[in-house]
MIMARSE-764875 format. One record per atom (N, C-alpha, C): residue in one letter; x, y, z; residue number from 1. Coordinates in nm, 3 decimals, always signed. Example, Ala and Ser with C-alpha at 12.3 -4.5 7.8 and 13.67 -1.06 7.14 Angstrom:
<pts>
<pt><rest>A</rest><u>+1.319</u><v>-0.569</v><w>+0.780</w><nr>1</nr></pt>
<pt><rest>A</rest><u>+1.230</u><v>-0.450</v><w>+0.780</w><nr>1</nr></pt>
<pt><rest>A</rest><u>+1.320</u><v>-0.330</v><w>+0.780</w><nr>1</nr></pt>
<pt><rest>S</rest><u>+1.285</u><v>-0.225</v><w>+0.708</w><nr>2</nr></pt>
<pt><rest>S</rest><u>+1.367</u><v>-0.106</v><w>+0.714</w><nr>2</nr></pt>
<pt><rest>S</rest><u>+1.290</u><v>+0.003</v><w>+0.787</w><nr>2</nr></pt>
</pts>
This chain:
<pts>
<pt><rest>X</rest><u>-1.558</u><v>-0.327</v><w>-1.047</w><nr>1</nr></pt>
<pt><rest>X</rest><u>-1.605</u><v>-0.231</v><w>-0.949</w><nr>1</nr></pt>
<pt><rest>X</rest><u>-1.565</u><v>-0.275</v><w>-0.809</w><nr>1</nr></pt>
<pt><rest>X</rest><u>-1.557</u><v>-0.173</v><w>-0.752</w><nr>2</nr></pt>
<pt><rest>X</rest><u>-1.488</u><v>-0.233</v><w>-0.595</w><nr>2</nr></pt>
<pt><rest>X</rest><u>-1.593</u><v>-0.170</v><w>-0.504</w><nr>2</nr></pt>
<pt><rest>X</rest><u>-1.607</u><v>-0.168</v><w>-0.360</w><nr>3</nr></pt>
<pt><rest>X</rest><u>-1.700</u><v>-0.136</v><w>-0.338</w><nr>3</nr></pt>
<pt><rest>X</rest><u>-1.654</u><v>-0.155</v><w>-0.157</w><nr>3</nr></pt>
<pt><rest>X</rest><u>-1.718</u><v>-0.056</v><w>-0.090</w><nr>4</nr></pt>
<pt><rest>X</rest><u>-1.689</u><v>-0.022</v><w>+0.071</w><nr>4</nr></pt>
<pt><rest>X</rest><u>-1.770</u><v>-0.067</v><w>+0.181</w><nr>4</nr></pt>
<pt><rest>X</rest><u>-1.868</u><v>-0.130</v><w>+0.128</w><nr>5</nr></pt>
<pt><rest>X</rest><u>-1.935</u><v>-0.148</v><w>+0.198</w><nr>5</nr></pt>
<pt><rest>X</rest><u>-2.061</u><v>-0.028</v><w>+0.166</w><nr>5</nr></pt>
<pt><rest>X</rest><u>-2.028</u><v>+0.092</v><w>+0.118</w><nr>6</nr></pt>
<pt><rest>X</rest><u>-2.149</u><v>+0.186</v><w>+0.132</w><nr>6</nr></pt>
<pt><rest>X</rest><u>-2.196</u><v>+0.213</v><w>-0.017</w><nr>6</nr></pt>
<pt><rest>X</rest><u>-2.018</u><v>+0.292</v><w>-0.070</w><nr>7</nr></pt>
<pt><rest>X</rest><u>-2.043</u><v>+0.333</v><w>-0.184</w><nr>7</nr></pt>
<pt><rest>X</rest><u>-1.980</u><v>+0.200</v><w>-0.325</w><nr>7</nr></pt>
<pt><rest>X</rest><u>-1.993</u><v>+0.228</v><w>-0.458</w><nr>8</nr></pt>
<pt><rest>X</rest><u>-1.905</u><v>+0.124</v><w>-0.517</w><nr>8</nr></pt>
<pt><rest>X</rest><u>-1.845</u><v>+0.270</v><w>-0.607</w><nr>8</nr></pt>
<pt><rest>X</rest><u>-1.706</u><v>+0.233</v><w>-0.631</w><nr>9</nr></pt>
<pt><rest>X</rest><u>-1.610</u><v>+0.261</v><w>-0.739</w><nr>9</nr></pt>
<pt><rest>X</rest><u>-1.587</u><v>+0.170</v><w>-0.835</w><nr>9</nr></pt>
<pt><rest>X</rest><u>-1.610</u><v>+0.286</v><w>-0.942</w><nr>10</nr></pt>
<pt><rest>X</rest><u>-1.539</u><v>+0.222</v><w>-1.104</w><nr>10</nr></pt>
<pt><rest>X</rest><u>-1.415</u><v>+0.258</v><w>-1.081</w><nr>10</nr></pt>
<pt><rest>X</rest><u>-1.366</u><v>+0.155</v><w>-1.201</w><nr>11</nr></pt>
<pt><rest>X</rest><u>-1.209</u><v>+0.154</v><w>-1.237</w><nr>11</nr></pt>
<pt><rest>X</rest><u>-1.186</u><v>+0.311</v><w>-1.259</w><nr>11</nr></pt>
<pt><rest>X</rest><u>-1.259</u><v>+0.386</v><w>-1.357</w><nr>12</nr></pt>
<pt><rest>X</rest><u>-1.262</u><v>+0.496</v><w>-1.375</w><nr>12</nr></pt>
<pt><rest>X</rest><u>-1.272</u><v>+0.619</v><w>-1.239</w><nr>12</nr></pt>
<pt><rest>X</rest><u>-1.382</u><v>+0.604</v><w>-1.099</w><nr>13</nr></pt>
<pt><rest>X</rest><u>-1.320</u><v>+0.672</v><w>-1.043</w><nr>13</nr></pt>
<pt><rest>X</rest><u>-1.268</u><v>+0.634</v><w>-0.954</w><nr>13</nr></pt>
<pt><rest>X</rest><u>-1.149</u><v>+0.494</v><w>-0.925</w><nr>14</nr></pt>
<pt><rest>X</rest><u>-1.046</u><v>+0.471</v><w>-0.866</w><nr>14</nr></pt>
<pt><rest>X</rest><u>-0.940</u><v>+0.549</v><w>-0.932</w><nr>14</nr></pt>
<pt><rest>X</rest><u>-0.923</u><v>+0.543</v><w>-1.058</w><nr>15</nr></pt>
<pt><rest>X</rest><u>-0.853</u><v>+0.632</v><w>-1.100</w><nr>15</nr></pt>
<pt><rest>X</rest><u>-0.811</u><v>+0.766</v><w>-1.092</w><nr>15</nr></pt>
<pt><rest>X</rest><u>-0.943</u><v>+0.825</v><w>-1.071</w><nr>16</nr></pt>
<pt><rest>X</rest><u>-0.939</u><v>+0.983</v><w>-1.067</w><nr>16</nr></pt>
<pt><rest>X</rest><u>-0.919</u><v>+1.013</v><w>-0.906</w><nr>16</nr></pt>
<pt><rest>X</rest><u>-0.961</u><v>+0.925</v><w>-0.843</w><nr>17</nr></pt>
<pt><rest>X</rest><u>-0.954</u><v>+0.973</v><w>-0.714</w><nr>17</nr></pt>
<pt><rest>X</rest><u>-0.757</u><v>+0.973</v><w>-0.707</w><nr>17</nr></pt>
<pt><rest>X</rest><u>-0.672</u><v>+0.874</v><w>-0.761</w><nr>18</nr></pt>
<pt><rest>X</rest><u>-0.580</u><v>+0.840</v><w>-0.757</w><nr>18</nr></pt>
<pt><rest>X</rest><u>-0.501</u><v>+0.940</v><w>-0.752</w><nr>18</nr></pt>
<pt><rest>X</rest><u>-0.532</u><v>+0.967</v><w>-0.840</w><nr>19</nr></pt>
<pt><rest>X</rest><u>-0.437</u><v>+1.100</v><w>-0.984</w><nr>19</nr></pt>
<pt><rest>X</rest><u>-0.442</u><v>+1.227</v><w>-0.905</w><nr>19</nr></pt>
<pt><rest>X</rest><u>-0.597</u><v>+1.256</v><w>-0.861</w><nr>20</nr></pt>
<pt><rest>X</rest><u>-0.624</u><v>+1.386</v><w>-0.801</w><nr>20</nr></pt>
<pt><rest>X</rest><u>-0.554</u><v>+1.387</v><w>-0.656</w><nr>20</nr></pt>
<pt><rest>X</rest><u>-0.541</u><v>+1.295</v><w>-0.590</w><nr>21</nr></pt>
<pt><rest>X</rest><u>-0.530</u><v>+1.271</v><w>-0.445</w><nr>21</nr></pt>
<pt><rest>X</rest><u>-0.396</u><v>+1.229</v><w>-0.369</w><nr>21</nr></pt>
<pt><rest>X</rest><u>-0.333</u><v>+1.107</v><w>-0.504</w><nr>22</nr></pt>
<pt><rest>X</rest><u>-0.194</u><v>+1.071</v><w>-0.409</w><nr>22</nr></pt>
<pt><rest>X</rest><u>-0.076</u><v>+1.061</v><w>-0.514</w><nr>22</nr></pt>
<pt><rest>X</rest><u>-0.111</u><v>+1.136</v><w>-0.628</w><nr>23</nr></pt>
<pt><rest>X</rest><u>-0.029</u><v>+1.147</v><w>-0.723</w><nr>23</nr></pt>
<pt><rest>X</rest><u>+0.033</u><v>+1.099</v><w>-0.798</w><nr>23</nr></pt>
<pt><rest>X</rest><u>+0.203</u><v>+1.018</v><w>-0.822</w><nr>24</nr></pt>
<pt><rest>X</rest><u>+0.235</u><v>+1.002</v><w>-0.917</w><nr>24</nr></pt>
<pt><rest>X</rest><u>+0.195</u><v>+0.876</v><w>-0.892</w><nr>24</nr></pt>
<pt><rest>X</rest><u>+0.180</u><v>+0.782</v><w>-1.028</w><nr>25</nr></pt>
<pt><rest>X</rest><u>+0.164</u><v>+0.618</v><w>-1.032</w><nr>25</nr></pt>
<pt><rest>X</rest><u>+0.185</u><v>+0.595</v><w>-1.184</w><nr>25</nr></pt>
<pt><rest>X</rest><u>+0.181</u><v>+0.433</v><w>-1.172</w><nr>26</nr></pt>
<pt><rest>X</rest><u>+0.226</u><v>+0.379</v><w>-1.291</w><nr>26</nr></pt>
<pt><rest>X</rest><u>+0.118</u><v>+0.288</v><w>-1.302</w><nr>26</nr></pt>
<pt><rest>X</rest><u>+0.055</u><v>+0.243</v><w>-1.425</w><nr>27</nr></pt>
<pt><rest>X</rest><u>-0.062</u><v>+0.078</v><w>-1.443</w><nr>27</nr></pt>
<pt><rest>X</rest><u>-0.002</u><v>+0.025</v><w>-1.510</w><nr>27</nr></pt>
<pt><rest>X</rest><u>+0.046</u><v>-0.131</v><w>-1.438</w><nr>28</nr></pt>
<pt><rest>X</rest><u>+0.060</u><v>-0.213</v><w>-1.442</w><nr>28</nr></pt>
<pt><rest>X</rest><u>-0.054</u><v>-0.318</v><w>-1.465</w><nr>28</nr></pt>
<pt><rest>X</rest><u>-0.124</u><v>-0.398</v><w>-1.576</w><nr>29</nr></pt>
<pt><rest>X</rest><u>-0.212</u><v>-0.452</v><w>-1.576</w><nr>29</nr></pt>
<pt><rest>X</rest><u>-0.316</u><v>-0.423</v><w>-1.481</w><nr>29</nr></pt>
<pt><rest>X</rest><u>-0.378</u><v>-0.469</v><w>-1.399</w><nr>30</nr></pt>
<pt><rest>X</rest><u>-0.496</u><v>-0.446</v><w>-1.329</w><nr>30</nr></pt>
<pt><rest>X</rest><u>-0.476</u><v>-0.411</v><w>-1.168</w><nr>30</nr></pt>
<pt><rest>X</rest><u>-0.328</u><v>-0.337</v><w>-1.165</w><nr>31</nr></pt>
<pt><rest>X</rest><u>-0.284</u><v>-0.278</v><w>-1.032</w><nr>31</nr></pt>
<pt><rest>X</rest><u>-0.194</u><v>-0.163</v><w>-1.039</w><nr>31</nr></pt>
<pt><rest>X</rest><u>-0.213</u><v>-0.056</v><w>-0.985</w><nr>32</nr></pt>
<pt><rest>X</rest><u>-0.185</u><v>+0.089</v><w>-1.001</w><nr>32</nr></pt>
<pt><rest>X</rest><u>-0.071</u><v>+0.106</v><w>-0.887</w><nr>32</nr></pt>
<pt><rest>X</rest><u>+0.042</u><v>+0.151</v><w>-0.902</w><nr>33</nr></pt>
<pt><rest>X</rest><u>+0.184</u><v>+0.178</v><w>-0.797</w><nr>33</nr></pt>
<pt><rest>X</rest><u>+0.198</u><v>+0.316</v><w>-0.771</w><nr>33</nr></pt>
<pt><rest>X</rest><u>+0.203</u><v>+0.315</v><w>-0.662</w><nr>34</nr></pt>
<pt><rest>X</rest><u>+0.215</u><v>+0.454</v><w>-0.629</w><nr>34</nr></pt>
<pt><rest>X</rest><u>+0.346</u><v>+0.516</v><w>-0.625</w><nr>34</nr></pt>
<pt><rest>X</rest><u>+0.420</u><v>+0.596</v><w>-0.661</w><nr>35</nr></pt>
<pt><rest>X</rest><u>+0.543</u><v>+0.635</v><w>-0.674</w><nr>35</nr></pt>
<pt><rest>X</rest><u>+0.563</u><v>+0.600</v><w>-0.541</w><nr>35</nr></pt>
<pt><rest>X</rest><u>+0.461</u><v>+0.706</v><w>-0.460</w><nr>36</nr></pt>
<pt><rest>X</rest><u>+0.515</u><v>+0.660</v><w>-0.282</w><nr>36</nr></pt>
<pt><rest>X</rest><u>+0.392</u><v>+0.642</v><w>-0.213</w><nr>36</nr></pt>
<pt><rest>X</rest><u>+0.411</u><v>+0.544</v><w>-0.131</w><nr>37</nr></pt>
<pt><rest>X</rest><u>+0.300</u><v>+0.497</v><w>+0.001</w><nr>37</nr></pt>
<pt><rest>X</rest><u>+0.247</u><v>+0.625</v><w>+0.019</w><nr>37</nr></pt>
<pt><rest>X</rest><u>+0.079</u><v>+0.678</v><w>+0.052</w><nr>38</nr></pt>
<pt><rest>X</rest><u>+0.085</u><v>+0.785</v><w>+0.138</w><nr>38</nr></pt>
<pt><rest>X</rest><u>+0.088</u><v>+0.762</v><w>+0.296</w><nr>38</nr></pt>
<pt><rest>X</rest><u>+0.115</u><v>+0.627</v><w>+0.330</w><nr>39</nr></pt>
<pt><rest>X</rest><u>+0.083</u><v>+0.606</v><w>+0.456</w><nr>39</nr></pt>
<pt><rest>X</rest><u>+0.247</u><v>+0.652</v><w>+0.528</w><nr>39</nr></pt>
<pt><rest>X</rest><u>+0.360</u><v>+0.565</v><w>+0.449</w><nr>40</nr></pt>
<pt><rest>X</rest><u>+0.480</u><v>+0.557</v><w>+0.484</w><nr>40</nr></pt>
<pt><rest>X</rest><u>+0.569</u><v>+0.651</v><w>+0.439</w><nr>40</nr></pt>
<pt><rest>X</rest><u>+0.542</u><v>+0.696</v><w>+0.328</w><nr>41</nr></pt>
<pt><rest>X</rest><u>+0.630</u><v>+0.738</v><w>+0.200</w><nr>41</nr></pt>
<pt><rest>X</rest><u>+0.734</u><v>+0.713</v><w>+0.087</w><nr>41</nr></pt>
<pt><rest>X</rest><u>+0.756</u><v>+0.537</v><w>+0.142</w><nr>42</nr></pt>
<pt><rest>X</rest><u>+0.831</u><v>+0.474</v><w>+0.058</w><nr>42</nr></pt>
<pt><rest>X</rest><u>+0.842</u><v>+0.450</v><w>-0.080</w><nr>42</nr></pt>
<pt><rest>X</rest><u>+0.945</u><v>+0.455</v><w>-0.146</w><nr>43</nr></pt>
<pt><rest>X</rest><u>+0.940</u><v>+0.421</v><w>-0.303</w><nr>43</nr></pt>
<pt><rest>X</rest><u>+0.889</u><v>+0.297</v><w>-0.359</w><nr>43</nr></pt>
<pt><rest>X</rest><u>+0.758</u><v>+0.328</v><w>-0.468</w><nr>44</nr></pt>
<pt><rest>X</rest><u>+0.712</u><v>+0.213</v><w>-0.496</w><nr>44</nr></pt>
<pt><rest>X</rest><u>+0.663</u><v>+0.054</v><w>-0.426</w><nr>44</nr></pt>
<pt><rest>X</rest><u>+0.641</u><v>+0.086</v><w>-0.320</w><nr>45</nr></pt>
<pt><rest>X</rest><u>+0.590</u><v>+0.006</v><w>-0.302</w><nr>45</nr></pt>
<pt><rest>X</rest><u>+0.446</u><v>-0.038</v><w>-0.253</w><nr>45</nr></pt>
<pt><rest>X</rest><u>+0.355</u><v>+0.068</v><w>-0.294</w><nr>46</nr></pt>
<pt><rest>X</rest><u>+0.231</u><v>+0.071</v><w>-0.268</w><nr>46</nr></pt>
<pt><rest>X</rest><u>+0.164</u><v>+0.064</v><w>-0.352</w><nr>46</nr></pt>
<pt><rest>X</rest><u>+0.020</u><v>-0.053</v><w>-0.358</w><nr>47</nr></pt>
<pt><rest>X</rest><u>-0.018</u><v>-0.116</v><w>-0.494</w><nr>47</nr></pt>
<pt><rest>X</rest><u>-0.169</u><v>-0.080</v><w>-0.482</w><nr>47</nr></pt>
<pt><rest>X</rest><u>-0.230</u><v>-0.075</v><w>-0.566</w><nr>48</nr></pt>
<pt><rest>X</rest><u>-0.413</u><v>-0.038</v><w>-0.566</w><nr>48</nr></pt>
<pt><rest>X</rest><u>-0.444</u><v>-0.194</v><w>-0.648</w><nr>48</nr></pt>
<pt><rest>X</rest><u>-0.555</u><v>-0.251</v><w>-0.617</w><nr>49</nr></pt>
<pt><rest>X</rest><u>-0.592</u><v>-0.364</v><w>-0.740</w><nr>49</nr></pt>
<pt><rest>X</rest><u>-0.699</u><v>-0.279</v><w>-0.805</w><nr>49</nr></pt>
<pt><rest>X</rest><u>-0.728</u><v>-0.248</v><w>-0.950</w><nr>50</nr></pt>
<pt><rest>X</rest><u>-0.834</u><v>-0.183</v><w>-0.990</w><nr>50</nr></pt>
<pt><rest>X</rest><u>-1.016</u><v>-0.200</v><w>-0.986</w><nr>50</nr></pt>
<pt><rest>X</rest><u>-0.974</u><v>-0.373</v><w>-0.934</w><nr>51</nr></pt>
<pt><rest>X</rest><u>-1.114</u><v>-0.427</v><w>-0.969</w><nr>51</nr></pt>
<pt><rest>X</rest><u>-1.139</u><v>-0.424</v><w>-0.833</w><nr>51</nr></pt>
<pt><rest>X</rest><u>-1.092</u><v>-0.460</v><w>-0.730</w><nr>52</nr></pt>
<pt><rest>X</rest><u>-1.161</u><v>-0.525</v><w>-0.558</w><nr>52</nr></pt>
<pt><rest>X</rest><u>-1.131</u><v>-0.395</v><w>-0.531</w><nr>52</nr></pt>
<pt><rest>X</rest><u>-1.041</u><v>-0.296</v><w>-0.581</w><nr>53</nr></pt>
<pt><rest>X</rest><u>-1.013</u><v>-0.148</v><w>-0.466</w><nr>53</nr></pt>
<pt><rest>X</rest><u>-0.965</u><v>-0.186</v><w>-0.334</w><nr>53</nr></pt>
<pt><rest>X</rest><u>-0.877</u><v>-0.318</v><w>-0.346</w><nr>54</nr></pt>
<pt><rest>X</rest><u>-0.809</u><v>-0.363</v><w>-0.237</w><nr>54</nr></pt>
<pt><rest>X</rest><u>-0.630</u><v>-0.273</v><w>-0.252</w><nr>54</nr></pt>
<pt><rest>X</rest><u>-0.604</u><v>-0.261</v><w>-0.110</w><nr>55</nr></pt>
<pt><rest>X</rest><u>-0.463</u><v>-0.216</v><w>-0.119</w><nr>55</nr></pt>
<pt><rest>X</rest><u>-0.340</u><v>-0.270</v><w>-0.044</w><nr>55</nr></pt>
<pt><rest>X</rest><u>-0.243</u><v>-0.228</v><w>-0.061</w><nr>56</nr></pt>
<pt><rest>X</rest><u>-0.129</u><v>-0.247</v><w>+0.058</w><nr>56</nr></pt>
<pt><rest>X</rest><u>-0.009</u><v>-0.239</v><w>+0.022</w><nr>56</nr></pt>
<pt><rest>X</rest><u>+0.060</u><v>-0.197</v><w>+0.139</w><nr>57</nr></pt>
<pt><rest>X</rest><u>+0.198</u><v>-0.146</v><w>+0.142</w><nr>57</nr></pt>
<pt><rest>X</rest><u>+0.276</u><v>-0.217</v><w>+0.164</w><nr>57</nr></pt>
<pt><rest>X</rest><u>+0.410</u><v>-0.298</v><w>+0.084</w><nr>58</nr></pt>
<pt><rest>X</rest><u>+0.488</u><v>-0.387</v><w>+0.062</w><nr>58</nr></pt>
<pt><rest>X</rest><u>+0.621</u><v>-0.416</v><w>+0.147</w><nr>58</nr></pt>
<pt><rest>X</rest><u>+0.603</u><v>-0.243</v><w>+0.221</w><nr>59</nr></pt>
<pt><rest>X</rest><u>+0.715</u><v>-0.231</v><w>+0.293</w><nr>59</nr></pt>
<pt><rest>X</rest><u>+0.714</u><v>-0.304</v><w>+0.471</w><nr>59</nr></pt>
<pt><rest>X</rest><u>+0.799</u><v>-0.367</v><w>+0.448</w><nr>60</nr></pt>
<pt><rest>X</rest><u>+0.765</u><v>-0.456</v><w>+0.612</w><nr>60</nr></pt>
<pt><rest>X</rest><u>+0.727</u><v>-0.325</v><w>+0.723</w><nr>60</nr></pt>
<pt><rest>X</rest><u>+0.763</u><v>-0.244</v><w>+0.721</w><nr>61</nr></pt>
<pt><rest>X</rest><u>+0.795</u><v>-0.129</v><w>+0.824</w><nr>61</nr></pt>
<pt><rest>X</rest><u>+0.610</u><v>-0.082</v><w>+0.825</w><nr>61</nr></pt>
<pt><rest>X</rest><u>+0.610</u><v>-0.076</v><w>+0.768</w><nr>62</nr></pt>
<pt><rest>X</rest><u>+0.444</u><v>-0.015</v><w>+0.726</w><nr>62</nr></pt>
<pt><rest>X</rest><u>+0.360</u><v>-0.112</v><w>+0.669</w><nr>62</nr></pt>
<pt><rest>X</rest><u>+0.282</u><v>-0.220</v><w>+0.603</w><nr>63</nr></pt>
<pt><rest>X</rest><u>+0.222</u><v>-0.330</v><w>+0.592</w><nr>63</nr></pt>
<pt><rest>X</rest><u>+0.112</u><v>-0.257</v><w>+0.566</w><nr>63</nr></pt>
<pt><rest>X</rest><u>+0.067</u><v>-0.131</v><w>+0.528</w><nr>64</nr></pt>
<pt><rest>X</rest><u>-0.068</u><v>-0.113</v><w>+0.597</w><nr>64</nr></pt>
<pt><rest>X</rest><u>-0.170</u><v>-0.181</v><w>+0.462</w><nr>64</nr></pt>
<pt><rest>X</rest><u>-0.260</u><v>-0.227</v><w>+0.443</w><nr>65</nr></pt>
<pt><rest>X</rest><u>-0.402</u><v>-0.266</v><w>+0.394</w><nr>65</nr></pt>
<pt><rest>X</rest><u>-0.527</u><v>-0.224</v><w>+0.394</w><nr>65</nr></pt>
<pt><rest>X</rest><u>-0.639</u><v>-0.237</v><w>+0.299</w><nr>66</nr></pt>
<pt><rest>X</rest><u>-0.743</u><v>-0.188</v><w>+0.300</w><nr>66</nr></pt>
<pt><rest>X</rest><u>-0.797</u><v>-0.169</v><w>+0.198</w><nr>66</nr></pt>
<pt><rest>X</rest><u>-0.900</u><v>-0.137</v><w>+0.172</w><nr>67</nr></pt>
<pt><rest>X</rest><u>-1.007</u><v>-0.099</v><w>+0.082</w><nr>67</nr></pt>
<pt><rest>X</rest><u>-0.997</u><v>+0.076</v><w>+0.014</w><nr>67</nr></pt>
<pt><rest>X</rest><u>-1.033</u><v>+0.090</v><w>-0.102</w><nr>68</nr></pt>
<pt><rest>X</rest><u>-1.059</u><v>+0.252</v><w>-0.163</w><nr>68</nr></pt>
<pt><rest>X</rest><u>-1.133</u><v>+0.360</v><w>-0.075</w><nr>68</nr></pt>
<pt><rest>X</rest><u>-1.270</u><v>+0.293</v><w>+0.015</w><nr>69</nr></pt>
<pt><rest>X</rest><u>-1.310</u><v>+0.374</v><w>+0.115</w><nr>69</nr></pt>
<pt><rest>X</rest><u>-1.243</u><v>+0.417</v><w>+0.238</w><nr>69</nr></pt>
<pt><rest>X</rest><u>-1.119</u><v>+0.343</v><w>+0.240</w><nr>70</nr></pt>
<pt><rest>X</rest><u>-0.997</u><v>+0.378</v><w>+0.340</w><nr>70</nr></pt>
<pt><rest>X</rest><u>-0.962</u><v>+0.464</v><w>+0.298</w><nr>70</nr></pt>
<pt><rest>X</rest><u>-0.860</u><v>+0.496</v><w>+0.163</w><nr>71</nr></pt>
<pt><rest>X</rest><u>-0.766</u><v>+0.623</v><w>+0.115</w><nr>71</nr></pt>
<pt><rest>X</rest><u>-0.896</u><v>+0.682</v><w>+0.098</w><nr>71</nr></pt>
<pt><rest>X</rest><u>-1.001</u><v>+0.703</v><w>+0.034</w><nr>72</nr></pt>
<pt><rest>X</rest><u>-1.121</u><v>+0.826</v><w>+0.035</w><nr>72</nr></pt>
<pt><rest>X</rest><u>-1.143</u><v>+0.901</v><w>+0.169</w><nr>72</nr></pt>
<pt><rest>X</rest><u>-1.134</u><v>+0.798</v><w>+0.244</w><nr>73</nr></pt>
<pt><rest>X</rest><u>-1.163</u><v>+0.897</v><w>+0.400</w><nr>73</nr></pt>
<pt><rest>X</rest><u>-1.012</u><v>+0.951</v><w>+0.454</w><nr>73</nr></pt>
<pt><rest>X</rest><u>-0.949</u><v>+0.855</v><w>+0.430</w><nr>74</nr></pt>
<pt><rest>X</rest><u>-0.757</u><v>+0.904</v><w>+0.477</w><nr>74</nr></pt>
<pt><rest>X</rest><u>-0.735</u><v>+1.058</v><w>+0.425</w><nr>74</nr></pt>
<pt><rest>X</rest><u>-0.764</u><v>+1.023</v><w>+0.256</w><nr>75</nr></pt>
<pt><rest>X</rest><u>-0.717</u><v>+1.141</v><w>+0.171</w><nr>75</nr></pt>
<pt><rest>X</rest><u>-0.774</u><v>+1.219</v><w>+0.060</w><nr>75</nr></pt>
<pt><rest>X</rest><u>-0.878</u><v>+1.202</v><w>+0.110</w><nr>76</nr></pt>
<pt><rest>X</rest><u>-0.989</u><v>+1.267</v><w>-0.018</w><nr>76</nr></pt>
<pt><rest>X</rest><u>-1.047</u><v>+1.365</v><w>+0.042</w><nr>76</nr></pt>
<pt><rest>X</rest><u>-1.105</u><v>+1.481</v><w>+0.017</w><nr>77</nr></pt>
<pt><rest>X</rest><u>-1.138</u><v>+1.591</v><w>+0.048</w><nr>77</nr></pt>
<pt><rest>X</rest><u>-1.206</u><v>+1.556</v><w>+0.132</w><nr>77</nr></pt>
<pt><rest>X</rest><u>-1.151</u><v>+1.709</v><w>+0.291</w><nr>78</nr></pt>
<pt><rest>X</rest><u>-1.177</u><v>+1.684</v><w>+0.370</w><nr>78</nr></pt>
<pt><rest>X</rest><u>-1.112</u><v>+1.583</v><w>+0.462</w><nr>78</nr></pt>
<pt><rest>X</rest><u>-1.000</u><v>+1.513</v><w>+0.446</w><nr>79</nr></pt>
<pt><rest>X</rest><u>-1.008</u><v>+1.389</v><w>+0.514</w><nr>79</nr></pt>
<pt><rest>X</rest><u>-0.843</u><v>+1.435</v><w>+0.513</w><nr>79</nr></pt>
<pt><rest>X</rest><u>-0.745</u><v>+1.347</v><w>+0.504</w><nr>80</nr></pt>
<pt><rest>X</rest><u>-0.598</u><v>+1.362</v><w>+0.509</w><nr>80</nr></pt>
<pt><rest>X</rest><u>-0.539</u><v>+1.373</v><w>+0.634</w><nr>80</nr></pt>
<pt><rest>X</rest><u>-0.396</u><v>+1.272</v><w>+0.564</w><nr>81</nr></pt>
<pt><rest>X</rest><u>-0.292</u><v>+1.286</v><w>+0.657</w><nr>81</nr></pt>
<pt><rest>X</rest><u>-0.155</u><v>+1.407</v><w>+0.732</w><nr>81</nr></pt>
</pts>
């Protein structure tokens, strides 16, 4: 479970928020790839960990980091870039 400080997420709805919200990805053991950053848009290189709901973007240009309550407020209803 990962958790924001307010709310906590299961693996289960890190997932759904995933799927519903920033689309394509792949699981890789206990870290989820995003086809593309939603921050940057780059290929593959944006990673979720399933358990801490820690993140970040691999691409030097963009670096960005953070927690699941980040992309929930970034890009979850109501919220977006």
């Amino acid at each position: 479970m990962a958790t924001n400080g307010y709310k906590t997420y299961t693996e289960s709805e890190i997932k759904e928020f995933i799927n519903q919200n920033l689309g394509s990805n792949i699981i890789k053991g206990r870290e989820i790839i995003l086809d593309k950053c939603p921050y940057c848009g780059r290929i593959k290189k944006f990673n979720i960990n399933m358990e801490s709901g820690l993140f970040r973007c691999w691409h030097a240009d963009c670096n960005v980091t953070g927690g699941i309550g980040k992309l929930v407020k970034d890009f979850g209803s109501g919220g977006g870039k």
